[in-house]
C-alpha positions in Angstrom: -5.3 -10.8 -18.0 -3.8 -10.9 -14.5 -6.8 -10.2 -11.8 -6.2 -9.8 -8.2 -9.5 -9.9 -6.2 -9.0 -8.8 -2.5 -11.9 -10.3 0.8 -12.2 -11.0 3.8 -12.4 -7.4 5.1 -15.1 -5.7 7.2 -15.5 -3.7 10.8 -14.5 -5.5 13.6 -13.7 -4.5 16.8 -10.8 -2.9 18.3 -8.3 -6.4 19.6 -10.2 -8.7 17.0 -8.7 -10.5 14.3 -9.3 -10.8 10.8 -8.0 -12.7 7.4 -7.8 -11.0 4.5 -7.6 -12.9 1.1 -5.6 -11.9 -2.2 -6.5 -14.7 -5.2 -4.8 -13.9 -8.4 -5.9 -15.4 -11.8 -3.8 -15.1 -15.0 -0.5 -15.2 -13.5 1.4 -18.6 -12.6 2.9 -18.3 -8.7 6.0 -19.7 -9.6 7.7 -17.1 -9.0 6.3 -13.5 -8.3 6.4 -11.2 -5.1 2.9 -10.3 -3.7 2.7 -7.4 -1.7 -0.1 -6.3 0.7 -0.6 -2.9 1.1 -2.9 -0.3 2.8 -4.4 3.2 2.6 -6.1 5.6 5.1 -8.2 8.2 4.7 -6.0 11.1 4.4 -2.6 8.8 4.0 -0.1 7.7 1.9 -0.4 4.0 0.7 1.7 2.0 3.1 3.5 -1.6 2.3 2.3 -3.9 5.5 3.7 -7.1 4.3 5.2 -9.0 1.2 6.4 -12.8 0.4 7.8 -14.6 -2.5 5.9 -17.3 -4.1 8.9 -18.9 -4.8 11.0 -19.6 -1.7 8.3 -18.1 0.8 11.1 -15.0 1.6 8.7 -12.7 3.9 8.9 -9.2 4.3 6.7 -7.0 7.3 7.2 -3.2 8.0 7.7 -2.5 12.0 4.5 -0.6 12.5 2.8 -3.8 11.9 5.4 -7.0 13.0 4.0 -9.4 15.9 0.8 -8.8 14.6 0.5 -9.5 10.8 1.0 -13.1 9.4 1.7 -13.2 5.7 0.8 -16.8 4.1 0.7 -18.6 0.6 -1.4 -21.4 -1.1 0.7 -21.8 -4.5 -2.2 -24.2 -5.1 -4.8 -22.1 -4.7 -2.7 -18.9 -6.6 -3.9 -16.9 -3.1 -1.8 -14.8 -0.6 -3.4 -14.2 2.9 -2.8 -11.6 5.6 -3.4 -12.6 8.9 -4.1 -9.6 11.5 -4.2 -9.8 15.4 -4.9 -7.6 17.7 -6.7 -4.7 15.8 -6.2 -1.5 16.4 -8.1 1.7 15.3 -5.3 2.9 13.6 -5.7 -0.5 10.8 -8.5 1.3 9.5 -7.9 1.1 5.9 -8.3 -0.2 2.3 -6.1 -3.2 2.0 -4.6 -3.8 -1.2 -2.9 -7.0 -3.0 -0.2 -6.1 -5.5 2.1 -8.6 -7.5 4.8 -8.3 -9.7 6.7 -11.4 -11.8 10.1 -12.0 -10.0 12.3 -12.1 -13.2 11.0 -8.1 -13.4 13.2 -7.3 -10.5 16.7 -9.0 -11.3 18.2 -5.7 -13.0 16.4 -3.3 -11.1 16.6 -1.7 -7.5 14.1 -2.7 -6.0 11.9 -2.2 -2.0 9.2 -4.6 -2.0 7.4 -1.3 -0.2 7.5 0.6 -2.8 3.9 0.9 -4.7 6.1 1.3 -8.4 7.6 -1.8 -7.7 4.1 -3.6 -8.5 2.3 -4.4 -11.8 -0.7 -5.3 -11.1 -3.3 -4.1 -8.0 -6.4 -5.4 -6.5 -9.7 -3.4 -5.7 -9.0 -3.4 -2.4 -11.1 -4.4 0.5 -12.1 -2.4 3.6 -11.5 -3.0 6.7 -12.9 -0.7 9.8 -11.7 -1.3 13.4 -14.2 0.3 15.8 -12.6 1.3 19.3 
């Protein structure tokens, strides 16, 4: 059973930082695409960020480049997001999402597309007071 357990969320202030955390048991990171996402009150779930496990291929939208860092530990089967300068307007539940690469080769695929996922974390808060 794949499991993706989200952390490192929380309220911090507006221009903080924070690292969230995405560790994934029952799936191998050879090769699958983890994407983070997010959703605010009132909003559409929005694709932040993506990278391969694979070749470490990274992905950001432009509402959130210069100021979200998308890592790996293969090791560790965990994906982090990095997030600088917060702004009030981060508010939201972060969500992990991965899907097995080999899924992909015959479809049409945006890596910011929720249906492009399998398998979703719980999500983890995160509140940026101004």
């Amino acid at each position: 059973e794949v499991q993706l357990v989200e952390s490192g969320g929380g309220l911090v202030q507006a221009g903080g930082s924070l690292r969230l955390s995405c560790a994934a048991s029952g799936v191998t990171f050879d090769d699958v695409l983890i994407g983070w996402f997010r959703q605010a009150p009132g909003k559409e779930r929005e694709g932040v960020s993506c990278i391969r496990s694979s070749d470490g291929r990274i992905y950001y939208a432009d509402s959130v480049k210069g100021r979200f860092t998308i890592s790996r530990d293969n090791a560790k089967n965990t994906v982090y997001l990095q997030i600088f300068s917060l702004k009030a307007e981060d508010t939201a539940v972060y969500y992990c999402a991965v899907v097995a690469a080999w899924k992909l080769r015959r479809r049409n695929w945006v890596w910011s597309f929720s249906s492009t996922y399998d398998y979703w974390g719980q999500g983890t808060q995160v509140t940026v007071s101004s």
